[in-house]
C-alpha positions as CSV (number, residue, x, y, z in Angstrom):
1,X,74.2,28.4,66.0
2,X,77.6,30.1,66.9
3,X,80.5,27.9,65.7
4,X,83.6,29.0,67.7
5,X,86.2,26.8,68.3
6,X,88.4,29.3,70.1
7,X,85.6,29.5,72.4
8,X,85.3,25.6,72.9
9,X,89.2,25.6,73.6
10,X,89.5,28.5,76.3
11,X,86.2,26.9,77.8
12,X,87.5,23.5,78.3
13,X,91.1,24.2,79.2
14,X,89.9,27.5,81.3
15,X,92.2,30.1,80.0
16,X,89.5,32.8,80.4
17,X,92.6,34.1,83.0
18,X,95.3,34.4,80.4
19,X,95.6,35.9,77.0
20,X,93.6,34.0,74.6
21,X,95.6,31.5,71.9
22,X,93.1,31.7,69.5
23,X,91.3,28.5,67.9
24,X,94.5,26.2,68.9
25,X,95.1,23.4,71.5
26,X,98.8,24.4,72.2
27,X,101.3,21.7,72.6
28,X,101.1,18.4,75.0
29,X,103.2,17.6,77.3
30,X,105.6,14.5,77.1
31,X,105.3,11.3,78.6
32,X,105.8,10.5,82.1
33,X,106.9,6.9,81.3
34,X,107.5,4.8,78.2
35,X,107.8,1.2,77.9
36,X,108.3,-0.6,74.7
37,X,106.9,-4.1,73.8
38,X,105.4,-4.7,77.5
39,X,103.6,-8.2,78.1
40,X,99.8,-7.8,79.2
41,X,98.5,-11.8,78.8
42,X,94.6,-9.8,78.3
43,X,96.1,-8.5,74.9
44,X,98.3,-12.0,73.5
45,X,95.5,-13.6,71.5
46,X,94.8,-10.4,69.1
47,X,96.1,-12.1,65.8
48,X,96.6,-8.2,64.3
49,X,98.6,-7.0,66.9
50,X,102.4,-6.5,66.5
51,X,103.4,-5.2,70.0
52,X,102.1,-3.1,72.9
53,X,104.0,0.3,74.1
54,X,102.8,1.9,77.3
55,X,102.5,5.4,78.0
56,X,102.0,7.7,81.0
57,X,101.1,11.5,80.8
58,X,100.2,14.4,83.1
59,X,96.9,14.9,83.3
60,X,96.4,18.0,85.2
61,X,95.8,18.6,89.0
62,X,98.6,15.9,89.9
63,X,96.7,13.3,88.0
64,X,98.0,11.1,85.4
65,X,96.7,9.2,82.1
66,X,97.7,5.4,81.5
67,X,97.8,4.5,77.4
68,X,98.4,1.7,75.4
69,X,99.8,2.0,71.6
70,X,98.7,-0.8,69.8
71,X,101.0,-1.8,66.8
72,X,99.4,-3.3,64.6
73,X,100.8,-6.5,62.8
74,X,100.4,-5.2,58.9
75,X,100.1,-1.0,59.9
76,X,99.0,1.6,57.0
77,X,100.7,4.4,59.1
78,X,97.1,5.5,60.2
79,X,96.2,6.0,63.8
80,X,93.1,5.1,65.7
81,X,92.7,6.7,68.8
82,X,90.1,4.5,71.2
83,X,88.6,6.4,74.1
84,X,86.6,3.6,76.6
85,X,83.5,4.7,78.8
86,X,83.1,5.6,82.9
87,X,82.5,1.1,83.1
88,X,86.1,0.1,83.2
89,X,89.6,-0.1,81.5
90,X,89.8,0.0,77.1
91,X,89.9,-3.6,77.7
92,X,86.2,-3.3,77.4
93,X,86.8,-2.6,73.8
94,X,88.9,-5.5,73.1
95,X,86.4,-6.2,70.2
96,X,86.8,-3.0,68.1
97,X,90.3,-2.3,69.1
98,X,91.0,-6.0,67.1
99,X,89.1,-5.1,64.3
100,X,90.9,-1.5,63.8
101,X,93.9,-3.3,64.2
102,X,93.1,-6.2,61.6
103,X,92.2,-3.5,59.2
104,X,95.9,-2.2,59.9
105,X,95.6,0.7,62.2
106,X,97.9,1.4,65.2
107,X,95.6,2.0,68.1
108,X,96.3,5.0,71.2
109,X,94.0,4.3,73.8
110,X,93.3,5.9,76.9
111,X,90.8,5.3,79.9
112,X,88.4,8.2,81.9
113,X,90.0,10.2,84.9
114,X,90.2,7.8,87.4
115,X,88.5,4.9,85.8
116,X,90.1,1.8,85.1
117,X,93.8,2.6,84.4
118,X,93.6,5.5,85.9
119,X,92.4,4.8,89.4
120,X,94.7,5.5,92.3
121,X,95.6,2.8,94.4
122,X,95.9,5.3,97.1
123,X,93.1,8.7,97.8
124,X,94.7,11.6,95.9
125,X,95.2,15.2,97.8
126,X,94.5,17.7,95.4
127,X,94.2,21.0,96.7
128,X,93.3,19.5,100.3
129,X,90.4,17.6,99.1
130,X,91.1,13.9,98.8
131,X,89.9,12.7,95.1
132,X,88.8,8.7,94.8
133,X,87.2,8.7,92.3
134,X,85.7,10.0,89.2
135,X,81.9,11.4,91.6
136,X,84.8,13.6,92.8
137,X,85.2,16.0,90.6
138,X,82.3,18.4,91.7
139,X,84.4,18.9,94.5
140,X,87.3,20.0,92.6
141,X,85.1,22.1,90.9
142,X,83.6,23.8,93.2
143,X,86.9,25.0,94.4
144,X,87.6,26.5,91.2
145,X,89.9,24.0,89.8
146,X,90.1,23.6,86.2
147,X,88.8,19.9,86.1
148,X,87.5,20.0,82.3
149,X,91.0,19.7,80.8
150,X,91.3,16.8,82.9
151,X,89.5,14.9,80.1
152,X,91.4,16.3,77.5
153,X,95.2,16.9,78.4
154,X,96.3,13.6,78.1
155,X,95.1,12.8,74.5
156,X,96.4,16.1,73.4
157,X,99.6,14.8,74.9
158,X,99.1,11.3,73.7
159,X,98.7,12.1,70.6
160,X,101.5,15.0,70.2
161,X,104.0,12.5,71.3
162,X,103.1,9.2,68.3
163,X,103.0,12.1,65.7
164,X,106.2,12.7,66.2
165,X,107.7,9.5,66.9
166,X,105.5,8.2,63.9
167,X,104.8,10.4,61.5
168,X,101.2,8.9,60.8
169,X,99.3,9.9,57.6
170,X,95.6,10.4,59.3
171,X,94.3,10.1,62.7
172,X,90.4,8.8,63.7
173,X,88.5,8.6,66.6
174,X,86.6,6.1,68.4
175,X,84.8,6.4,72.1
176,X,81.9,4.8,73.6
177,X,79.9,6.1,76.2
178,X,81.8,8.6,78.1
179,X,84.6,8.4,75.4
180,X,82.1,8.7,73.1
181,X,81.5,12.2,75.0
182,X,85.5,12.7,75.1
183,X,85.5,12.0,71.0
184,X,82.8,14.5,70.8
185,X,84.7,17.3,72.2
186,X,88.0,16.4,71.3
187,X,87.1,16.2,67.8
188,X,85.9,19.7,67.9
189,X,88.5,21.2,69.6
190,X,91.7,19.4,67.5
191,X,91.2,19.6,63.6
192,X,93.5,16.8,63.2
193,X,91.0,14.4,64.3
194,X,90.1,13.2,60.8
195,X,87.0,11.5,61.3
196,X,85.6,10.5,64.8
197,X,82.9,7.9,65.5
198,X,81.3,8.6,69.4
199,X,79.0,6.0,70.3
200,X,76.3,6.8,72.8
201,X,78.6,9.4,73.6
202,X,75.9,12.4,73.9
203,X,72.7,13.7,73.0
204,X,71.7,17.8,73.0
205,X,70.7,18.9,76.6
206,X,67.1,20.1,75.7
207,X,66.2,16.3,74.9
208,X,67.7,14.5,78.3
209,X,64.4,14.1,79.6
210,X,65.7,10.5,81.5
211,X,67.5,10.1,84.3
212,X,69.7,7.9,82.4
213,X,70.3,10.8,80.2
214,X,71.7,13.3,82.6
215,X,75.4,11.9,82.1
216,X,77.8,11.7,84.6
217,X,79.7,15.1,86.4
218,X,81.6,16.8,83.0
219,X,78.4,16.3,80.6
220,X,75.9,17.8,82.4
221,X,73.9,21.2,81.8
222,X,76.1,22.9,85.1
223,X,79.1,22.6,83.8
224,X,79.4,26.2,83.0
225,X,81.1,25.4,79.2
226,X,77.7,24.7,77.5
227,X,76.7,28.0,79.1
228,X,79.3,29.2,76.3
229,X,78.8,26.7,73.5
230,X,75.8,24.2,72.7
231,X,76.1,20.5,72.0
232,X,74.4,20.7,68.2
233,X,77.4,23.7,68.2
234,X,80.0,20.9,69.4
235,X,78.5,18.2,66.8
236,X,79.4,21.0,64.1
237,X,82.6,21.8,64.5
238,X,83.4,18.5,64.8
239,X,82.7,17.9,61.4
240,X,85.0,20.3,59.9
241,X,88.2,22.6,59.4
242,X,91.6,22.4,58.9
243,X,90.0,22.9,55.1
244,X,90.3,18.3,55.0
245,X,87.5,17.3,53.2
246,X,87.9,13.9,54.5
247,X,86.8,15.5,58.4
248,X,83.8,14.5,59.9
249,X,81.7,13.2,62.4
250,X,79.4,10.2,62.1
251,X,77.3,9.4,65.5
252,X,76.3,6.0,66.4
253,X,73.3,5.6,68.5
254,X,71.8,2.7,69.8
255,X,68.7,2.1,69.2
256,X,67.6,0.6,72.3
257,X,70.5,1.1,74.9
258,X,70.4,-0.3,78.3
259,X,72.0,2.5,79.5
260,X,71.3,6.0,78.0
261,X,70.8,8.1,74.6
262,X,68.5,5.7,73.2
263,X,66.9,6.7,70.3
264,X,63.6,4.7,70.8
265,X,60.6,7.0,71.0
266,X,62.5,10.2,70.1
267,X,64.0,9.4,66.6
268,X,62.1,12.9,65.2
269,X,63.8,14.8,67.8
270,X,67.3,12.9,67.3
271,X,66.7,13.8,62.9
272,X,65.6,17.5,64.1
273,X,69.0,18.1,65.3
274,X,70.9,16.6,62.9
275,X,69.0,18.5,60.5
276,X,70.1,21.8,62.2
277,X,73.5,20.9,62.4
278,X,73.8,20.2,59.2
279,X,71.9,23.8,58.3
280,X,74.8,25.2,60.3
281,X,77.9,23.0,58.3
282,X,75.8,25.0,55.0
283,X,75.4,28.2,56.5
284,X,79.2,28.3,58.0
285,X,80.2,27.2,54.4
286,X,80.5,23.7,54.7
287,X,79.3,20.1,53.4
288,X,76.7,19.3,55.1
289,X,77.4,15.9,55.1
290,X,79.8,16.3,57.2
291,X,78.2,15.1,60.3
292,X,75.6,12.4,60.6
293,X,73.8,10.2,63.2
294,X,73.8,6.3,62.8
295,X,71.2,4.3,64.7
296,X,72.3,0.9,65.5
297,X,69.0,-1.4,65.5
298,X,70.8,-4.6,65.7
299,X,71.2,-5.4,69.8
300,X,69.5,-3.4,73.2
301,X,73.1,-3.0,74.7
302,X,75.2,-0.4,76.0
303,X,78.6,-0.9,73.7
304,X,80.1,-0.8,70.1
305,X,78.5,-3.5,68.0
306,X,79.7,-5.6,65.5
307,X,77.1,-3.4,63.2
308,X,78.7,-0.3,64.3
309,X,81.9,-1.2,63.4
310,X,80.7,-2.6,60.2
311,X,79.6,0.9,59.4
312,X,82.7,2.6,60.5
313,X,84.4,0.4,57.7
314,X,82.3,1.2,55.3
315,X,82.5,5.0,56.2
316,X,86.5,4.8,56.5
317,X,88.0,6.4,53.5
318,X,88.8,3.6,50.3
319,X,92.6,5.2,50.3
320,X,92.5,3.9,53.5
321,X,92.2,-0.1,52.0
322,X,89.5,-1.2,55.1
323,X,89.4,-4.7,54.7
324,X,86.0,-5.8,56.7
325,X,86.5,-8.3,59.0
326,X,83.4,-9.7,61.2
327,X,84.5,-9.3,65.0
């Protein structure tokens, strides 16, 4: 298994065009817009929060990224960022979002291209071809757009911008779904991510045998990136560098999900590749406990449970003073 972050990088953000930058994301880009302690009556009864800022970055092909930064009421200078799924804005993940913030995390979060906060009011013209929605980016693609670091620009920008206005000790991860995807990736790609929890967020190609599996435009087999580097490759290098023995990955599965990656019936195969991505954490060097796959028996839904984040507390570093809190 060929762990190569430089290749991961250059794949997602297509610089195969331009002189490589090695095994580095480069620099963000700064906010569009910036509002400070904005009033959103979804967010007012979350008894951890502090205040709300808003953000809004470039993201690529004309496209931009809404985010909210959740302050939390009693912070530990740590970050969270929360990455929701292709079914709607983050306030899907009003649940975890209060928990993280109860256990005194600030909170970036950020929606899919063109999903919830991201949807234009209006058809976009990229290129000539008008963009609606998210099933649209095939076309972009096929017109040789680079439509992967649609996915990816704004967190690097996102999270470029709190660092500095913040200074924040350690940053995690936490996606469902199709930010369980994004968390994959970006986790891979930027060694800053401390530790990053995707849930239901991907499985290795050779075992989508569903058609729930397949996964929606950027996580399927065409995409030519996994041409260039394997999912079990992605899981790895997620799970280290930056020489932070605190980094890793812990995937959260559930066990019977209505929507896709179950793990019923194929809990062998799912142990089978965790066991070989561990072999290649030892072989590049590395603990092998770095990464690690989590299967969530306790509902037959599609989101992050009250288990899950149970688990993610427990898995959070003690420096870090998680006080659990039941959701």
């Amino acid at each position: 298994m060929r762990l190569d972050r430089e290749r991961l990088i250059n794949g997602v953000f297509d610089r195969s065009d331009v002189m490589p930058t090695g095994p580095t994301l480069g620099k963000g880009l700064p906010p569009l817009e910036h509002e400070e302690n904005i009033e959103d009556d979804r967010w007012t009864d979350l008894d951890g929060l502090e205040q709300i800022d808003r953000l809004v970055f470039p993201a690529e092909l004309g496209l931009t990224s809404e985010a909210y930064l959740f302050h939390a009421a009693t912070p530990n200078q740590r970050l969270f960022i929360y990455h929701q799924g292709h079914d709607g804005n983050f306030i899907k993940g009003k649940a975890p979002i209060a928990t993280l913030l109860s256990w005194g995390y600030d909170v970036l979060a950020f929606d899919m291209p063109l999903i919830g906060g991201n949807k234009p009011q209006q058809p976009a013209n990229i290129n000539g071809i008008e963009v609606r929605s998210h099933d649209d980016f095939g076309a972009l693609e096929r017109a040789n757009l680079p439509v992967m670091r649609v996915f990816f620009a704004p967190i690097l920008s996102g999270l470029d911008y709190v660092m500095a206005e913040y200074e924040y000790r350690s940053v995690d991860m936490l996606g469902i779904s199709g930010g369980g995807w994004t968390t994959h990736l970006y986790a891979a790609m930027d060694t800053r991510i401390r530790r990053s929890y995707p849930v239901a967020g991907a499985i290795p190609l050779n075992l989508r045998t569903r058609a729930s599996d397949v996964g929606d435009f950027e996580q399927r087999a065409a995409r030519p990136l996994y041409d260039e580097v394997s999912y079990e490759a992605i899981f790895a290098m997620a799970s280290f560098g930056n020489d932070d023995p605190e980094r890793r990955q812990v995937q959260i599965l559930n066990y019977d999900d209505s929507c896709c990656f179950w793990v019923h019936d194929r809990e062998d195969k799912i142990r089978a590749y965790e066991a070989r991505v561990r072999q290649a954490l030892t072989d590049a060097g590395r603990d092998p406990q770095g990464f690690k796959v989590l299967f969530d028996t306790s509902h037959k839904m599609h989101f992050i449970s009250p288990w899950a984040m149970e688990a993610i507390g427990q898995d959070l570093p003690a420096s870090d003073a998680v006080t659990q809190t039941s959701l």
